[in-house]
Structure formats: C-alpha cells, structure tokens
C-alpha positions in Angstrom: -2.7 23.3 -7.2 -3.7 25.0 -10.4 -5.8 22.9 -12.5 -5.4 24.1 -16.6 -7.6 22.8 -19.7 -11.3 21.9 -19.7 -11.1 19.5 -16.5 -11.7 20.6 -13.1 -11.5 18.8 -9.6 -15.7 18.4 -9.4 -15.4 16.8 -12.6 -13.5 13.6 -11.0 -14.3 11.4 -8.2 -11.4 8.9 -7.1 -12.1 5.4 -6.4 -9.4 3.0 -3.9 -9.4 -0.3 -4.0 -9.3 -1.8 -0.5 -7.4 -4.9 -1.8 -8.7 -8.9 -1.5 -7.4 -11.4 1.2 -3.5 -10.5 0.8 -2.6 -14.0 1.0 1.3 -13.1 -0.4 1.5 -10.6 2.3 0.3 -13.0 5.6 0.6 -13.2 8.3 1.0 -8.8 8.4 -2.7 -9.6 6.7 -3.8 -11.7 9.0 -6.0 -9.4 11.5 -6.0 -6.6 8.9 -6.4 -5.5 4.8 -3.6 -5.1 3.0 -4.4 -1.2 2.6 -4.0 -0.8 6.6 -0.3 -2.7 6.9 2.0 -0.3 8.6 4.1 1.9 6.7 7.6 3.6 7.4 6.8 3.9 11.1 3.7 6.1 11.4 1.8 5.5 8.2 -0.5 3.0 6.5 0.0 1.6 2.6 -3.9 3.7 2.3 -2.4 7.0 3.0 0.0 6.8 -0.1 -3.5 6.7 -2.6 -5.8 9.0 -0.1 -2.5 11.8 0.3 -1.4 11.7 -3.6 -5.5 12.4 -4.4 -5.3 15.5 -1.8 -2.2 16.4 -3.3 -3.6 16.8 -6.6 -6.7 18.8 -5.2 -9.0 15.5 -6.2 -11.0 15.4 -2.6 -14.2 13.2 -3.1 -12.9 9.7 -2.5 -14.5 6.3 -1.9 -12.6 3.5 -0.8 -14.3 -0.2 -1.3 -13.3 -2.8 1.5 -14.3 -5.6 2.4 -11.5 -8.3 4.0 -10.7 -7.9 7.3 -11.7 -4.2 7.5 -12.4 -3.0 10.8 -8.5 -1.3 11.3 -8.6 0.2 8.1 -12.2 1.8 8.2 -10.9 2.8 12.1 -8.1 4.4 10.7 -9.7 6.2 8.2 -12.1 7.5 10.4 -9.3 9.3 12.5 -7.0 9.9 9.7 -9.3 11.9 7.1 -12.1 14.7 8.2 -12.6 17.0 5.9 -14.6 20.3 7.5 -18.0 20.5 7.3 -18.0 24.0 4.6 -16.1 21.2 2.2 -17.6 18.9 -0.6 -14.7 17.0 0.3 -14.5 13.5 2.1 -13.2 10.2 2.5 -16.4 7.6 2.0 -15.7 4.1 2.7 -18.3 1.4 0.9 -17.8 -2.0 2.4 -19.2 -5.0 1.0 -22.5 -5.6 1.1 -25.4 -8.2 0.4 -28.8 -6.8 -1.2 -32.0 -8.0 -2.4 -30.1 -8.2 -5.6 -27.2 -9.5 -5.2 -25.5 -11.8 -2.2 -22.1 -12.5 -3.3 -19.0 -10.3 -2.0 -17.0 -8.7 -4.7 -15.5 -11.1 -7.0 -12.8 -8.9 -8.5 -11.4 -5.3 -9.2 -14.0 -4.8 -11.8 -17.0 -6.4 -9.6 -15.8 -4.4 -7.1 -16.6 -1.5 -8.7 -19.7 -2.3 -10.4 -21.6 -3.2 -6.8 -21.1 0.1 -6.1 -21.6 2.5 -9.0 -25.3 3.4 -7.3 -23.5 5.4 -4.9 -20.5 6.4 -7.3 -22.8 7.4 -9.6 -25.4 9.4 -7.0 -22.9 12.2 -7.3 -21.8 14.2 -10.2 -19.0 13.9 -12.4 -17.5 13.1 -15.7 -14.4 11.1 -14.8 -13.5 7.8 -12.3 -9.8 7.5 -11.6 -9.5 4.1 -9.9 -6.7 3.5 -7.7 -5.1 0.8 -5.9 -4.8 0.8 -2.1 -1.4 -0.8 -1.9 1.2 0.7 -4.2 4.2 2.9 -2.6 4.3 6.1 -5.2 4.0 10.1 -5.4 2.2 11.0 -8.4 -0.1 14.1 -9.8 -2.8 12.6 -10.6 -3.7 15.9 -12.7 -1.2 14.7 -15.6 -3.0 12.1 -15.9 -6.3 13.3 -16.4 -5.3 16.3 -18.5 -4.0 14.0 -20.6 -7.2 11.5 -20.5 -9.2 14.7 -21.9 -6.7 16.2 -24.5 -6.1 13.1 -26.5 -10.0 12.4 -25.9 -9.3 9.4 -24.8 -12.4 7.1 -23.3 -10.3 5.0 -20.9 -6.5 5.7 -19.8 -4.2 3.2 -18.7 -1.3 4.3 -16.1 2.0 2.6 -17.2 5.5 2.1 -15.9 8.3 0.5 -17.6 9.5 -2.9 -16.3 12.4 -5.2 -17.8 11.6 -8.4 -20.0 12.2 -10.6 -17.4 9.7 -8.7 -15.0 7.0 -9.0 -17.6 5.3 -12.4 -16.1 4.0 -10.5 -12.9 2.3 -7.3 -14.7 -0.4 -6.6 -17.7 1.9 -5.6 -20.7 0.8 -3.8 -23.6 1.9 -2.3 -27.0 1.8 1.1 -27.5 0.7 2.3 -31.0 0.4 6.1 -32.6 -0.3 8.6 -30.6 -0.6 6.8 -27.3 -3.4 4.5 -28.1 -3.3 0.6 -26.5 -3.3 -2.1 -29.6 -2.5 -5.1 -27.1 -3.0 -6.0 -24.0 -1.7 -9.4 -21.9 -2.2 -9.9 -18.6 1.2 -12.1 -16.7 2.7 -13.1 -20.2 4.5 -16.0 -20.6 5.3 -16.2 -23.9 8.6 -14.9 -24.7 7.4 -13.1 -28.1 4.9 -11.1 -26.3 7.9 -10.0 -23.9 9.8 -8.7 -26.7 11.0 -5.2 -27.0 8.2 -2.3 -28.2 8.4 0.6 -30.0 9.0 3.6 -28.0 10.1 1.6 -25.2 13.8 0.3 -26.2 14.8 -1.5 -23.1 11.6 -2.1 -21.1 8.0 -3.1 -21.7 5.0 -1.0 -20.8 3.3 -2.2 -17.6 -0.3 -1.8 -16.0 0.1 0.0 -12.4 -4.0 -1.1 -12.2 -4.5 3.2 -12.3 -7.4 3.9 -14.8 -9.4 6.9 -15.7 -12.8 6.5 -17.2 -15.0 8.2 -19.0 -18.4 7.9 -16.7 -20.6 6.9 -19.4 -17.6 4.1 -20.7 -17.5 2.7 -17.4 -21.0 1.9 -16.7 -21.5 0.4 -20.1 -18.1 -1.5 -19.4 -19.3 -3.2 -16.3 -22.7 -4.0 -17.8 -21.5 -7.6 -18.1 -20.3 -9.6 -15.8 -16.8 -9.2 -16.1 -14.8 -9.9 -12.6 -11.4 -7.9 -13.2 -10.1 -4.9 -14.8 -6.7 -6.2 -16.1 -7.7 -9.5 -17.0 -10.9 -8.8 -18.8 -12.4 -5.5 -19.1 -9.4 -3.9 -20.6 -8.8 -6.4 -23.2 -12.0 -6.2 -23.8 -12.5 -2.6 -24.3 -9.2 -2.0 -26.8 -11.2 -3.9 -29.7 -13.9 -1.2 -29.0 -12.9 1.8 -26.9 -10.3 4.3 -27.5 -8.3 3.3 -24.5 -5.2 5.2 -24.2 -1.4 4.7 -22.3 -0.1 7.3 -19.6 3.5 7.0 -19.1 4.4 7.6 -15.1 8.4 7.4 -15.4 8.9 8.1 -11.1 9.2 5.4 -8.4 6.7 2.8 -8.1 6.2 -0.6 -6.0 3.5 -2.9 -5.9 3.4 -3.7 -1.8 2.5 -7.4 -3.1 4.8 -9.7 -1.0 6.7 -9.6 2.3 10.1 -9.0 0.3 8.5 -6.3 -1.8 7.1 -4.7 1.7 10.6 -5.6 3.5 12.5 -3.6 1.1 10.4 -1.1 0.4 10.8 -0.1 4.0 14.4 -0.6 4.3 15.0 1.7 1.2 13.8 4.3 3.2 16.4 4.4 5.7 18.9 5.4 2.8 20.3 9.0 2.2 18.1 9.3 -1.0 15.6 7.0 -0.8 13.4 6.2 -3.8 10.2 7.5 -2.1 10.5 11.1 -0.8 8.6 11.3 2.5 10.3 14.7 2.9 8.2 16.8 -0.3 7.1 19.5 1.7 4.9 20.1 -2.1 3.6 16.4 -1.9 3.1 15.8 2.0 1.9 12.6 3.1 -1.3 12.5 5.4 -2.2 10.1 8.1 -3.3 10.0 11.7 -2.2 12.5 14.0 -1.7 11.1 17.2 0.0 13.5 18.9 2.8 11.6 20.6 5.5 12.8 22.6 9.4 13.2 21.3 11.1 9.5 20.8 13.6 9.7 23.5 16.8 8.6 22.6 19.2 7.5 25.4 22.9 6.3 25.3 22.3 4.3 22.3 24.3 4.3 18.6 21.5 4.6 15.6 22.8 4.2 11.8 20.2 4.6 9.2 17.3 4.3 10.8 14.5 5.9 11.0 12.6 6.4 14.6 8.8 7.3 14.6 7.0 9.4 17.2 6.7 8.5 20.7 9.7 6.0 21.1 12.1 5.4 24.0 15.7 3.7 22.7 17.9 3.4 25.7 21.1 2.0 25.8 20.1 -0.1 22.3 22.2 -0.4 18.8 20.3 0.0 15.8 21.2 -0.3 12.2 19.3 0.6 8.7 16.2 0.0 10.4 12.4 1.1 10.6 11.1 1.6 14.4 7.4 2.5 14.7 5.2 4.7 16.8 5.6 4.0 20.9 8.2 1.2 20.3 10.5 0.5 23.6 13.9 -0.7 23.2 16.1 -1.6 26.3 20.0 -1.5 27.3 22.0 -4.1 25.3 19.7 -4.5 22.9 20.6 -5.1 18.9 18.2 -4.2 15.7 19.8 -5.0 12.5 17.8 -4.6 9.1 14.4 -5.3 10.8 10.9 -3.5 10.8 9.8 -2.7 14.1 6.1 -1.7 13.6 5.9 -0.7 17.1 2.5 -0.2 19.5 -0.9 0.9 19.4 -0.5 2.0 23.0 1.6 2.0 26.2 1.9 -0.8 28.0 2.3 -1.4 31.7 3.5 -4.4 34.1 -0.6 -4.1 35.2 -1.6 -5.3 31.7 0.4 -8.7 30.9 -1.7 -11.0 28.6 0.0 -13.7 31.0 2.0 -13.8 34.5 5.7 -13.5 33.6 5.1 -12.2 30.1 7.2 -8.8 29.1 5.4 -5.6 28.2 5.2 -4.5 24.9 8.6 -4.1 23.0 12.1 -5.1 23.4 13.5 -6.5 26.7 17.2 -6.2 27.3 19.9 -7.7 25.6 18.1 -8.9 22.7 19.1 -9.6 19.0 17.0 -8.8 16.2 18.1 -8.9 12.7 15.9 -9.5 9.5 12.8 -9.4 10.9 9.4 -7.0 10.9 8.1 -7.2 14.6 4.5 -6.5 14.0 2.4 -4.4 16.4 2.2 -5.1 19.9 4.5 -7.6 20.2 6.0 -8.6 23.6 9.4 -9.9 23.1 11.6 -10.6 26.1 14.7 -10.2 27.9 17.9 -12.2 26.0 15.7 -13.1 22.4 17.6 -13.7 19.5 15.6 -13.8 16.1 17.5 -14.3 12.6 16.5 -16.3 9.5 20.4 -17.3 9.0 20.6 -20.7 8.5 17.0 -21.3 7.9 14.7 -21.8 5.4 12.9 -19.5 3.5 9.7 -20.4 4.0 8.6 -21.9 7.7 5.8 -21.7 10.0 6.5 -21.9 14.0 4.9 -21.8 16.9 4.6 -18.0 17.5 6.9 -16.7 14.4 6.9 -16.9 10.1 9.0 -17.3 7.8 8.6 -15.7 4.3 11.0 -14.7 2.0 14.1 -15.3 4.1 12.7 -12.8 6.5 11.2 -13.9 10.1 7.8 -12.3 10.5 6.9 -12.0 14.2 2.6 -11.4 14.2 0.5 -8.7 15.7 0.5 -9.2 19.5 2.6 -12.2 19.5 4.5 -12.9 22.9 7.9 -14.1 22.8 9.2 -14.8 26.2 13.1 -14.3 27.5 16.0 -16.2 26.3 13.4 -17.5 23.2 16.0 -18.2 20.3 14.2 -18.1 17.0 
C-alpha cells in the first residue's frame, strides 16, 4: 500500500481490544475470549482486526486481554511473527495488578488507560483503537487520512443501521462538515431514533473504531471514565473536535450466538457478504500446515471444508467444517458449524472406555448446531433444536438462540438424541 498526505505508517500504532467475559456468546466463551472463537473453519474472530491492520501497512499492534486468555495469546504467538529486520509486531498486554493500581480493567476506556505506559513508550501521533470481535475488511488508511485532513482530534467509525436497530448501538448526529453534535449510547427514546440529515433511511452508528490524537487521548483518560461509548465520547463532543467516518461495506458485531451462527453460514453463499477470497485484502492466521481434506463418496452443497478433513460417505449441506474434522458413512450435517479439532485423535486416547474419538461417528444427524472443538460425538446421534426451546441448558449440550451449542471437548456417546 501507498500511503498519500502528511500521515505515515510510524505515525500510528493500533490498539485491539481483547473483549470482557462474552457472556452473550457462552458457552463458545466458556474456556476462551471472545477474540479466539473459531472463525469460518481455520480462523479466529482476532485475525479479522490483526489482518485488516497488515493490510493497511499499520504493523505495530498491541492487543489488551485479560478473560480467559491463554488460547488467544497461544494463538497469537503462532499466528503473527514479524522478522527480526522489522519494527513490526504483534504485543499482547494482559491485565495486570501494580503497586498502583489492583483492579482488572473495568471497561474499553480503563482498558486503555492501564496501559498507555507502554502505548505511549513508543513513538507516534495517532491510536486507532479496534475491537477484537467484529467480522469486516476495511482500509484503515481512509480512515486516518481523513482523521488528519479535516484536523479532526478524535474520529468516530460509523455504519448505518435502521431505526429499529438503533437500541443496540451508540447513535449520533452528524453536523457540517462531518463533525459529531450528539451522541447516545442504546437509545430508547423514539425521537432520538428519528431520521438525520445526510442519512435518509438509517441512523449513524458507533462500530467502537476510534482514532486519536495522542495528546487528546491521554488527557481524555485522565479521569476516571470506564468506557469509550458510554462516557468518554459524550464527553469529549462538548469539548473536542470529534469527527464521523462513514464505513458503507459489510460489518457484524460477533456479539451473540445468532450473530456468530449466521455470520458463518453467510459464508457458505455464492457471494457472501465477507470476501475471504480478496487476494488485495488476504486474511492471516496460523499456518498449520495440514494435509488435503479428503473427500470420499459423499454429496457437499454449500459448504465450506477447512484443511486437513476426512468426509467419507457423509451428506453435508450450507455448512462450516473446521480444521481436522472426521465425518463417517451415513452421516448428515445440515446448517451447523463444525469447528473441528485441535489434533488427531486415536482409539489410544479416549477420555473414557467406550467413548468415540474425536468427530462424527456413523450415521449421525446434525442440523442447527455449532459442534465446538474436540467434540466426540458418536455412532447414531441426532441433534436438532426443532421442537425445543430457545433457550435450554442440558447435561452435555446448550441451547441459545434456537441453535444447539455442543461445548469444547464435550462427549456425546452413540444413539444420544438431543
């Protein structure tokens, strides 16, 4: 990439936020951080932030973490190397007590502020603070270009959303020349939902992407303000010139199973929403170096099949099968996630006697459900959410959303019907 203008990539260093306890997103959060849920079969949710920053030639990155974060600082240890001749890397900053301080970080904005000793130990003019759980492709270059030609001291990425979508995001109004007058965070109230100007059929929403001045941002977090959207934002429009960037592409917040569920499934379409196939935007991750899936006497619709598979004799429709997943003879997937293994598993390594090895036994049914990692389901299982509610716990299985969740290394044993 070319970088035009006054701005150059040493002037910006990127900051990911490693995301709080997931709660809407259990139990695929319930061992790990919402930034390390599996994505489209080989990928985590953190590579979408970390690839769109290498993309746009931005390659000094810190990612704050701090619930349950030993698979995502694992995988960003294998994932992202930089070589040693380049300024770049990949730093994560985890949550930590000091003399100072003993509290964990409270919010976005806390987050943020724990850390700017080390943010700040290196040089720069701009922090673009990113979310680690959004499913996007952007430039982040457009951004910033335009944070430094309308000398702007804080820029506010934006999508548009409908009225009746307004209650889940930060809306704002939009005045001359791109400058924020308003700002509510979730509104309610049906007159701040109303239309804008300059945005006839959809309100202006926070994606929780921010640029910053360097100077604006320390003395912004010089109180003790917890979050960016609800209150240093606000804050800051009665005082800063805080600005809108308009990003008109595809967007989702992973926030909730659905959200997750569909995301995924969208990606099985002919033209999907997110391009995973942008040779000029490539998405990075770990390279594992797995064999070809092998693919035997089985019908596949709309799927997509990760590295290292073996399908044989299996049906499987507008579904997502993960890295080293095994599906046997007579076996049906319908509309499911199968996240697939961190390993291959043999007879020699059963959790218990008589338990399957990791995957899909024979003759099976699957249908609306994400199989987490590892997961040992047997010989004859059938798993739908028809006919039950939306929301159950069982014994070994979830229910959110209408969709049955089966957990990380969860055994299901053969003929199970759930």
């Amino acid at each position: 990439m070319v970088w035009t203008g006054s701005l150059r990539p040493h002037d910006v260093l990127a900051v990911i936020m490693g995301g709080g306890a997931g709660t809407r997103l259990f139990p695929l959060t319930k061992d790990r951080a919402k930034p390390a849920v599996p994505l489209a079969g080989k990928y985590r949710l953190v590579d979408i932030p970390i690839s769109n920053c290498i993309n746009s030639d931005l390659r000094r990155i810190f990612l704050l973490t701090q619930f349950n974060s030993g698979s995502l600082h694992r995988h960003i240890q294998e994932s992202f190397r930089f070589d040693t001749f380049s300024p770049g890397f990949v730093e994560i900053l985890a949550a930590e007590q000091r003399i100072d301080r003993t509290d964990w970080y409270q919010g976005t904005a806390d987050a943020v502020r724990q850390n700017l000793l080390h943010i700040n130990s290196y040089q720069h003019r701009l922090v673009l603070i990113l979310s680690g759980d959004q499913l996007y492709q952007m430039n982040y270059h457009a951004i910033l270009e335009q944070h430094a030609t309308s000398r702007a001291e804080v820029t506010v990425a934006t999508t548009p959303v409908r009225a009746d979508q307004a209650h889940a995001f930060g809306i704002m109004e939009v005045g001359e020349g791109g400058r924020i007058t308003h700002f509510v965070e979730k509104p309610t109230d049906p007159a701040v939902q109303a239309r804008l100007p300059g945005y006839p059929n959809e309100l202006p929403a926070s994606m929780g992407i921010y640029v910053f001045d360097r100077a604006v941002l320390a003395d912004a977090l010089a109180g003790d303000e917890v979050d960016f959207g609800k209150h240093v934002i606000p804050r800051l429009i009665e005082s800063r010139r805080v600005h809108a960037y308009r990003f008109d592409g595809y967007w989702e917040d992973i926030g909730t199973i659905r959200a997750f569920f569909e995301a995924n499934l969208d990606l099985c379409e002919p033209l999907p929403q997110f391009n995973f196939y942008d040779a000029s935007a490539p998405i990075y991750t770990h390279a594992r170096y797995l064999p070809a899936t092998k693919i035997i006497k089985s019908h596949i619709e709309r799927s997509i099949l990760a590295d290292g598979c073996v399908i044989n004799d299996a049906r499987i429709e507008r579904s997502v099968v993960g890295v080293r997943s095994r599906i046997q003879a007579g076996t049906t997937v319908r509309e499911s996630l199968v996240m697939g293994a961190d390993f291959y598993d043999s007879p020699d390594r059963l959790p218990v006697p008589g338990a399957p090895i990791i995957g899909i036994g024979h003759g099976s049914y699957i249908e609306r459900t994400i199989v987490d990692k590892n997961a040992r389901i047997g010989d004859g299982v059938r798993i739908s959410p028809e006919g039950k509610p939306a929301f159950l716990d069982g014994a070994n299985f979830y229910i959110r959303d209408g969709i049955v969740i089966i957990p990380k290394n969860s055994v299901i044993m053969s003929g199970a019907v759930i």
